[in-house]
Each structure stands twice: as structure tokens, then as C-alpha cells.
C-alpha positions in Angstrom: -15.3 36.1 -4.0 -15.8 34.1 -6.9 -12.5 33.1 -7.3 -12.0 32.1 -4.1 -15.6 29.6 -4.2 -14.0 28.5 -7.4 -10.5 27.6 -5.8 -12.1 25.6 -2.3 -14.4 23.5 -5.2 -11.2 22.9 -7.0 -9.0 22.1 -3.4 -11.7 19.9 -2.5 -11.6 17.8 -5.9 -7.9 17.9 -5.7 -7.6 16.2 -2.5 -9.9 13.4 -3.6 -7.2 12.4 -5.8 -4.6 12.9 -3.2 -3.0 10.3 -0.8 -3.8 9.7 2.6 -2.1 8.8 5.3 -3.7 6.2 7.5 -3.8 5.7 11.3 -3.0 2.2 12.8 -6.0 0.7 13.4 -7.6 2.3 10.4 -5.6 0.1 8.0 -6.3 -3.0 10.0 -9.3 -2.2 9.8 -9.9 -2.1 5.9 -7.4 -4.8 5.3 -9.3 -7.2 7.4 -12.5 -5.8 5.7 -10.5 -6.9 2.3 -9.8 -10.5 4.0 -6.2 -10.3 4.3 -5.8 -11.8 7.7 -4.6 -14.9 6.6 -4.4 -14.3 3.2 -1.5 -17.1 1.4 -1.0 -17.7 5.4 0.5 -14.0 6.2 -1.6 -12.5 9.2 -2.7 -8.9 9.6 -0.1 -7.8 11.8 2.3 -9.0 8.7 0.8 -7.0 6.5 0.5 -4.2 9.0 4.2 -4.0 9.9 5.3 -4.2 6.2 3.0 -1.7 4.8 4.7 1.0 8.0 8.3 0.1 7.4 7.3 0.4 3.5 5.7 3.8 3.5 4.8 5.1 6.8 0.9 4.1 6.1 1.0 6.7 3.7 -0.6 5.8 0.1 1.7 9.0 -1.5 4.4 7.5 -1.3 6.9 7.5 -4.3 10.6 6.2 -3.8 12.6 6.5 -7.0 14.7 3.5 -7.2 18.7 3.5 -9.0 17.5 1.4 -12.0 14.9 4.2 -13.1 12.1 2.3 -11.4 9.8 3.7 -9.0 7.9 1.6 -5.7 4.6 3.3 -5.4 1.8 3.8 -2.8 1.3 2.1 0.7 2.7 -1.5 0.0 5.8 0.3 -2.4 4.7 -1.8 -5.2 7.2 -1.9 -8.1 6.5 -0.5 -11.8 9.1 -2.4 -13.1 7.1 -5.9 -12.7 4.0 -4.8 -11.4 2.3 -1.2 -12.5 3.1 1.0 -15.3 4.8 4.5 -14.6 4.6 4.8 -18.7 9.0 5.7 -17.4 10.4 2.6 -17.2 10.0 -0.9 -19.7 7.3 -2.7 -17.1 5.7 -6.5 -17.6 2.6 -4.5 -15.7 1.8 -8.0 -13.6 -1.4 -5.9 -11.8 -2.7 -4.4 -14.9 -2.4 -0.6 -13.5 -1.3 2.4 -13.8 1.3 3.1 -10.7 -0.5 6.6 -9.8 -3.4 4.4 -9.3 -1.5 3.5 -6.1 -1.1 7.1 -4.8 -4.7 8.0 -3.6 -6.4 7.2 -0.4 -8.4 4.2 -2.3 -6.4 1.1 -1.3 -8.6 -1.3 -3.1 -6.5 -1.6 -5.9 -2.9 -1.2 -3.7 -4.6 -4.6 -1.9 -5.6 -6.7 -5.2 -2.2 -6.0 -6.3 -0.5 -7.0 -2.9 -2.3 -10.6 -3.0 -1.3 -11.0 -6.5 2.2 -10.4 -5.6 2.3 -12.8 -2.1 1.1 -15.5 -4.0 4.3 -15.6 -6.2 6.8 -17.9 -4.9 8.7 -15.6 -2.3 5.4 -14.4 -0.9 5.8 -12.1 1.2 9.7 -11.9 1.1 9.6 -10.1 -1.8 9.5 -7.0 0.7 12.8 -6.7 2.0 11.2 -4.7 5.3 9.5 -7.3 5.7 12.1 -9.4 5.7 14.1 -7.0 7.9 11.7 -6.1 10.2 8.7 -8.2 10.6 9.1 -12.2 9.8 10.0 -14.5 12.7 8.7 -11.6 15.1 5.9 -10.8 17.3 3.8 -8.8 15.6 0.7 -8.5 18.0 1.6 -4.9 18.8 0.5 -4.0 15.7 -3.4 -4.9 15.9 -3.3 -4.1 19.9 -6.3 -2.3 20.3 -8.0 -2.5 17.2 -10.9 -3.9 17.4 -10.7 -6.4 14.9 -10.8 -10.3 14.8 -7.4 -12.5 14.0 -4.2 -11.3 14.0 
């Protein structure tokens, strides 16, 4: 019986640390809360449809890229410029560590993200972005969320 208290306690701290997955509307909801509606002149449906054709939503998210480089977390942020896997050579732009961008806090995913747009390609420098989201219309993707802008 002990063993068993002692291995929920330890589940439970566990998935603290784990990713998350978040629904639609959730997201808009705490990137608006962060102000990025707007933010460098991308709206919230921007952000929106390149964080879903980047990772699904999904802040576990770890794609292993050809040069040794991994994209990390919910935005696929880059640890060869912009977080430190402690695998690769990285200039470390955000000051992180890339894990930091696997659990279900975004705060850090979003501070790095605005750091990022304001470099000269802004946004751009996603290529689903690029693919699937400029020159569109994006209002699906705050339809029914309850939040302001867009």
C-alpha cells in the first residue's frame, strides 16, 4: 500500500513537469492574456495557426532536425540559435535551456517567440507559417473563443 501512495505522489510530480497539450481556445486564450494579439503587427489567429501546424498545440514536442539540432516545445523553437539542448554548438538568443520549452508553462515558450518575431523575418522564420497561415484568413482560428482582437 505504501508503495503504491508513494508511486501516485511521484506520477503526480512527474506530470507537473510534463507537456500539455492545449485545446483551441485555451491557447488563445493565454496568448492574448500574454498580449500577443498584435504583437510586431502578427494577430492572434497568426500565432494560433503557426503554433498548430508547428506542434499540434502540444508543448512536448521534440523534432530532431538533419544538422543535429532539435525545434522544441509549442512554437518548435530552435536550439541552434535560440535555447540550449547542451547537444548541439547554440548562440542561446533566449537565454534557456530547450527542456524549458517542453512543459505545460508557455511563459517562457511566449518571451522567446516575441524575441524571435522581432528579428527581421518576423514571423517568416516559421516556415508553416509561411506555408500555411500568411496571406490567409485566419478567423477560424479564434471562432468561438471568447476573446477580443483577432
Amino acid at each position: 500500500m505504501t508503495v503504491l501512495v508513494l508511486l501516485s505522489v511521484l506520477a503526480g510530480l512527474l506530470a507537473g513537469c510534463a507537456g500539455k497539450i492545449f485545446q483551441r481556445c485555451e491557447l488563445a486564450q493565454a496568448l492574448h492574456e500574454a498580449g500577443m494579439d498584435g504583437f510586431h503587427g502578427y494577430s492572434l489567429p497568426d500565432w494560433l495557426c503557426m503554433a498548430f501546424y508547428e506542434s499540434g498545440f502540444d508543448t512536448g514536442t521534440v523534432v530532431h532536425e538533419p544538422d543535429g539540432s532539435s525545434d522544441n516545445g509549442i512554437f518548435q523553437i530552435n536550439s541552434r540559435l535560440w535555447c540550449n539542448d547542451y547537444k548541439t554548438s547554440s548562440s542561446n538568443l533566449c537565454r534557456m535551456h530547450c527542456s524549458d520549452l517542453l512543459t505545460s508553462n508557455i511563459k517562457d515558450d511566449i518571451v522567446c517567440a516575441m524575441h524571435i518575431v522581432q528579428q527581421p523575418q518576423g514571423m517568416g522564420i516559421w516556415m508553416s507559417w509561411r506555408q500555411h497561415c500568411k496571406g490567409h484568413d485566419l478567423s477560424m482560428w479564434v471562432e468561438g473563443c471568447n476573446v477580443e482582437g483577432g
